[in-house]
C-alpha positions as CSV (number, residue, x, y, z in Angstrom):
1,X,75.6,104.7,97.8
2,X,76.9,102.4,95.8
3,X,80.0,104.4,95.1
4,X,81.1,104.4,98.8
5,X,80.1,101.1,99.4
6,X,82.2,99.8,96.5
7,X,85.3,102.6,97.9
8,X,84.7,100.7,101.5
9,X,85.8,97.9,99.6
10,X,83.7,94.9,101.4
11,X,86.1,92.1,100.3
12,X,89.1,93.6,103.1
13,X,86.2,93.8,106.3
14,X,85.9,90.5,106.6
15,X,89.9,90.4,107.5
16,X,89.7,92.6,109.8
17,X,87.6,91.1,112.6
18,X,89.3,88.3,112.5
19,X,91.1,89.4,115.4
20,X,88.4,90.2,117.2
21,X,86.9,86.8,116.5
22,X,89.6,84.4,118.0
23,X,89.8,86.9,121.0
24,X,87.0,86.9,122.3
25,X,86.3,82.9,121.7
26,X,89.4,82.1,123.4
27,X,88.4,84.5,126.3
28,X,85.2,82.6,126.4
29,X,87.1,79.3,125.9
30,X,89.6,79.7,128.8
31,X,86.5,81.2,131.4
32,X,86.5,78.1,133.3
33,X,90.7,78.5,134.2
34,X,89.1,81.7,136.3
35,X,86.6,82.0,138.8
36,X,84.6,83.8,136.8
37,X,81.3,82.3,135.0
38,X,81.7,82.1,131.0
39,X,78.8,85.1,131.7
40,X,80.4,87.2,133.6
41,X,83.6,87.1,131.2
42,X,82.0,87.1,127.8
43,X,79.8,90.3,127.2
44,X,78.0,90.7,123.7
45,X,78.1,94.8,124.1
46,X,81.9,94.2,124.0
47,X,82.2,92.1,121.5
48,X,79.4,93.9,119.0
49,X,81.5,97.4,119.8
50,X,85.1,95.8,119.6
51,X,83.4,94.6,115.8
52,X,82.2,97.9,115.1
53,X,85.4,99.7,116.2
54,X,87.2,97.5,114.2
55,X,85.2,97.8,111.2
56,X,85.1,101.4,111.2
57,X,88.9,101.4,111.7
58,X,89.1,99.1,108.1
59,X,87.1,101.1,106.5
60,X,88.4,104.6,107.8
61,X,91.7,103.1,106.9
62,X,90.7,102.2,103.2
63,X,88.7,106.1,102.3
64,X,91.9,107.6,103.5
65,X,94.2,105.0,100.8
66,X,91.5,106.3,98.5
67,X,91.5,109.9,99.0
68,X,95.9,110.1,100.0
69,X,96.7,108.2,96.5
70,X,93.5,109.7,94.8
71,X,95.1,113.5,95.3
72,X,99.0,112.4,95.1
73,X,98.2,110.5,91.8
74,X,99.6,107.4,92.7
75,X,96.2,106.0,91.8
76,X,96.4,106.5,87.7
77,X,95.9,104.3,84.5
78,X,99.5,102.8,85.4
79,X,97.7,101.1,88.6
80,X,96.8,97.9,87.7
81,X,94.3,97.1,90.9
82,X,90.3,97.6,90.5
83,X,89.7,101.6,89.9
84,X,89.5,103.6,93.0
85,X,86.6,106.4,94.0
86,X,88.5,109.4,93.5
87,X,90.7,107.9,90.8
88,X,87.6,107.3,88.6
89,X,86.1,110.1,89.3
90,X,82.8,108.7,91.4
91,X,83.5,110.3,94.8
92,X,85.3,114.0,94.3
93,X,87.9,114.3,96.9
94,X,86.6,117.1,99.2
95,X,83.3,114.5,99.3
96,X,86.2,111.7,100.6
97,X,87.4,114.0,103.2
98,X,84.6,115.0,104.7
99,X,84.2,111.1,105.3
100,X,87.6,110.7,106.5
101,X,86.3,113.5,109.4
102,X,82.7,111.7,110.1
103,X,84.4,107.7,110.0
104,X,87.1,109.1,112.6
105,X,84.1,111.2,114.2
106,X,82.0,107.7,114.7
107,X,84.6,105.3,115.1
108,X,85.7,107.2,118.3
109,X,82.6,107.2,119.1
110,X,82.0,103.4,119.0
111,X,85.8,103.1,120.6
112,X,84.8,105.4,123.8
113,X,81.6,103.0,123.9
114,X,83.5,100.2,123.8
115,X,85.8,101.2,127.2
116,X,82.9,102.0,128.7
117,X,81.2,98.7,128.5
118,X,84.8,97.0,129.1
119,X,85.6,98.8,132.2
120,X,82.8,101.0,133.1
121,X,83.7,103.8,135.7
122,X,86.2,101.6,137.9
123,X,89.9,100.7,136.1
124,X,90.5,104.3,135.1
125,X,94.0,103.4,133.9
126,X,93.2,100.8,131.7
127,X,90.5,102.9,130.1
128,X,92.6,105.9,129.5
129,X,95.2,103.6,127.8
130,X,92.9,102.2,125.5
131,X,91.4,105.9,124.9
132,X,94.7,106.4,123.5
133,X,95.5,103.5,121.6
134,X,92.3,104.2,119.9
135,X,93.3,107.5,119.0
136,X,96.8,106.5,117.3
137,X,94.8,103.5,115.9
138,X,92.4,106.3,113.8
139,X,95.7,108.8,113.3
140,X,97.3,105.4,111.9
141,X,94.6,104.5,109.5
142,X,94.4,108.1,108.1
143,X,98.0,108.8,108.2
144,X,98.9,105.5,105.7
145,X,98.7,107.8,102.9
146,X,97.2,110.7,103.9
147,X,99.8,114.1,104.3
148,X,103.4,114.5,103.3
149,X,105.0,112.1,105.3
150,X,102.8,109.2,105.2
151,X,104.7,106.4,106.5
152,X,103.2,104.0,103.8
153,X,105.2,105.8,101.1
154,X,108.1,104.6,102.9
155,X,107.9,101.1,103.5
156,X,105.9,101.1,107.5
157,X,103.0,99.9,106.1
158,X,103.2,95.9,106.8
159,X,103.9,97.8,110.7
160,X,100.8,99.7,111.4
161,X,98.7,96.3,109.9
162,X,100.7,94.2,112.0
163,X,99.8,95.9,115.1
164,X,96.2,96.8,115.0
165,X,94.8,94.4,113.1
166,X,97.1,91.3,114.2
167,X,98.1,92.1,117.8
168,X,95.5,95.1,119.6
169,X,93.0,93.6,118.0
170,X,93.8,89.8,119.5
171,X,94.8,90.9,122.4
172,X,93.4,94.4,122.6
173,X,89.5,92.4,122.7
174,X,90.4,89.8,125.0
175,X,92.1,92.1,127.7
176,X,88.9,93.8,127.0
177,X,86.9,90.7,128.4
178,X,89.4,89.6,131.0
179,X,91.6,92.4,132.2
180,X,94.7,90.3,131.7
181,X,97.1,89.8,128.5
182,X,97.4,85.9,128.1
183,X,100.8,85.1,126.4
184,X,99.4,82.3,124.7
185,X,97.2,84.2,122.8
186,X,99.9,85.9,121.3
187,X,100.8,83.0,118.8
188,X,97.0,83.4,117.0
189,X,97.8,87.3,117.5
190,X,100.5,86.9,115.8
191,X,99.5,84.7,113.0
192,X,96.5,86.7,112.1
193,X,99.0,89.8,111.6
194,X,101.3,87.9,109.2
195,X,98.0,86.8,107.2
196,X,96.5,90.4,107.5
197,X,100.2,91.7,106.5
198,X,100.0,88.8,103.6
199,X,97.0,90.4,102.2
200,X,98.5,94.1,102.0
201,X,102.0,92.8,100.6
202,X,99.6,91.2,97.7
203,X,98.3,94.0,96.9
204,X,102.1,95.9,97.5
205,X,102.9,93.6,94.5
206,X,100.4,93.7,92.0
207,X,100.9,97.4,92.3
208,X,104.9,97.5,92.4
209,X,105.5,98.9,89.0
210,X,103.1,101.6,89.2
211,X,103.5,102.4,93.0
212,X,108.1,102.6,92.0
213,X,107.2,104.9,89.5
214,X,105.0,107.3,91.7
215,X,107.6,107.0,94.6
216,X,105.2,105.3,96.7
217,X,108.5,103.2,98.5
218,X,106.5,100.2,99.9
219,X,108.5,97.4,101.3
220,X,107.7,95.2,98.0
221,X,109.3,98.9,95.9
222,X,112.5,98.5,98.3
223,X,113.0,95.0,97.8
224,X,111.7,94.0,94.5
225,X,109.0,91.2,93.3
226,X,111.0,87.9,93.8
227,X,112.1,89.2,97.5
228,X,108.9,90.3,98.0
229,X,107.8,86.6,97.4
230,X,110.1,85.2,99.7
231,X,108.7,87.9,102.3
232,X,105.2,86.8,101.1
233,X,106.2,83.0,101.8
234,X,107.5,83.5,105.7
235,X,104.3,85.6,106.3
236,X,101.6,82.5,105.5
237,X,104.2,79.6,106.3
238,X,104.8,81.0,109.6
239,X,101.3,81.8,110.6
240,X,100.1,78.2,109.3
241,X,103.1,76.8,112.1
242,X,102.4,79.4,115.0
243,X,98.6,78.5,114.7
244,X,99.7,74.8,115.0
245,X,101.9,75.3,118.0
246,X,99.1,77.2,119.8
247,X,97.0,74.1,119.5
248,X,100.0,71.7,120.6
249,X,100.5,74.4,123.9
250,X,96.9,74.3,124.6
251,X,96.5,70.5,124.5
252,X,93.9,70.8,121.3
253,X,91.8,67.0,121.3
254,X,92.3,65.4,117.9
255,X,89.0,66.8,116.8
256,X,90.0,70.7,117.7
257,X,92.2,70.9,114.6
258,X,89.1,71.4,112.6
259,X,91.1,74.9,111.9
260,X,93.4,72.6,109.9
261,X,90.9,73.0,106.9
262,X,91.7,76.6,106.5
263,X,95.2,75.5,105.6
264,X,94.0,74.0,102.2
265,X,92.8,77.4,100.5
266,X,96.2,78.9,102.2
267,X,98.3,76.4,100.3
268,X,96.8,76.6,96.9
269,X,97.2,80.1,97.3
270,X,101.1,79.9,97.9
271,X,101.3,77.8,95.3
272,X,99.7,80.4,93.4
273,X,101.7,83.3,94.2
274,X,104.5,80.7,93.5
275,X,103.4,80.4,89.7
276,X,102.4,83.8,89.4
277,X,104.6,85.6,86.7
278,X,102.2,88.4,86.0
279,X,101.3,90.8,88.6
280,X,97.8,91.2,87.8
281,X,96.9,88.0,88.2
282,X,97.2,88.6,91.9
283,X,94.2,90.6,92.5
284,X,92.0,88.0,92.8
285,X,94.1,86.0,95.4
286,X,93.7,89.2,97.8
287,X,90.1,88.4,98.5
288,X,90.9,84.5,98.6
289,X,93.6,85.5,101.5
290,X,91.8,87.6,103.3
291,X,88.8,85.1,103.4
292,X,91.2,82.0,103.9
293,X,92.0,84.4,107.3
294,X,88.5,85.0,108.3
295,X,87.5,81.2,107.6
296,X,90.6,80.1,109.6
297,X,89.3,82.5,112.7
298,X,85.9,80.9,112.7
299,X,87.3,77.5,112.5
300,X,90.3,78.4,115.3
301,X,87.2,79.9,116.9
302,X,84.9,76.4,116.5
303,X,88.0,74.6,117.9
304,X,87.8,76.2,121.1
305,X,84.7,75.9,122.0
306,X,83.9,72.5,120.7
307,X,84.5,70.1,123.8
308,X,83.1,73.3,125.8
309,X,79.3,72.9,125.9
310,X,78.8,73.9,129.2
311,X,80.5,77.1,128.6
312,X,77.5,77.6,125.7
313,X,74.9,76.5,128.3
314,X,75.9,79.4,130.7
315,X,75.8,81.4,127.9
């Protein structure tokens, strides 16, 4: 147990509901624009599914990095990163497979749930469309480095995190909640996708030397360590702004920017990536980020809701 727990690698979850977080707050948040009650708008079975789907969807995501650069060797003593299941030897890879097959198995599962609860028997369209977007979200999360053509050899990776874990999931949940896409929401969408993208190019770069030589091409490979710095840079900086300029549009009270805390660990760790000369030194910043991210969707989150207590007594 421990092995698969320690190949789910905990430290990446939290990211990954970070999405679903600001989603469905800011569905909850914006229930008294609608004629709708905050009850009627903010259902619990959809948000403890669209957590569950989400989480399933990291963790699928991380067995199948495990078992596609476990059996292509990309994971070897080069790799400078924490030791991997099927790389030390803990989880055989035939074992890692059959989990690949029972995670997708259940995180349909939870995804077909999900729909259901969101839209019941009525909206027919919008369930089959998210009935598919669920699919390519579980082909996605196996196909990273799974197979001969896995599109994170060459460089799509930053892509496929962008997308499901920055904008489906932000706007993906709270569509879910109010059958509508709200544009504002798509600066926080946005935002979290950089960060989420931020956490996956730190990793891209602790790893560049080994991942050049076993042709995994990622986009820190194609455009080496001090570009990939630069890249690292726009991703944070411009999440920080967007975040910022979703509070200005929304007319955030002076004590709303209580997210503005977040921005503290996110600028001592650019400073750190700054100073960083030796790419091992990065792995611990890729846990820092990715709780940075999850601490500034509970805050974003807190933000909200804070001048909104009669949303939490209809609740």
């Amino acid at each position: 147990m421990k092995h698969w727990i320690q190949a789910a690698r905990l430290r990446t979850l939290p990211l990954s509901v970070s999405g679903i977080i600001v989603g469905s707050v800011y569905a909850l948040a914006h229930s008294t624009d609608k004629v709708l009650t905050p009850t009627e708008v903010f259902n619990w079975r959809i948000f403890g599914f669209a957590m569950l789907t989400t989480l399933g969807l990291q963790i699928l995501s991380n067995f199948a990095n495990d078992y596609g650069d476990g059996i292509k060797g990309t994971d070897n003593e080069d790799r400078i990163g924490p030791k991997r299941a099927i790389q030390s030897g803990s989880i055989s890879p035939k074992a890692m497979k059959n989990a690949l097959v029972v995670t997708s198995i259940l995180t349909l599962i939870v995804a077909i749930l999900l729909i259901y609860f969101a839209f019941g028997v009525s909206n027919f369209g919008y369930s089959i469309f998210f009935l598919i977007l669920g699919i390519l979200a579980i082909a996605s999360a196996i196909r990273y480095t799974v197979g001969k053509s896995a599109y994170g050899y060459n460089g799509f990776g930053d892509i496929f995190v962008f997308i499901f874990f920055g904008l489906v999931s932000t706007l993906g949940v709270n569509f879910l909640y109010s059958k509508q896409l709200d544009l504002d929401l798509f600066l926080p969408a946005i935002a979290i996708g950089f960060l989420s993208v931020g956490v996956l190019n730190l990793n891209n770069m602790r790893d560049e030397a080994s991942d050049k030589k076993a042709n995994k091409n990622t986009i820190v490979v194609k455009i080496g360590g001090e570009n990939a710095k630069k890249y690292h840079y726009f991703l944070i900086i411009c999440a920080m702004v967007l975040v910022v300029v979703f509070a200005i549009i929304n007319n955030f009270h002076f004590d709303q920017y209580l997210f503005l805390l977040a921005y503290i660990p996110l600028t001592k760790h650019l400073i750190k990536v700054y100073k960083n000369k030796v790419p091992r030194d990065l792995d611990p910043e890729l846990k820092k980020l990715a709780l940075s991210t999850f601490a500034l969707s509970i805050l974003l989150a807190m933000s909200m809701i804070y001048l909104l207590s009669d949303i939490l007594v209809g609740l």
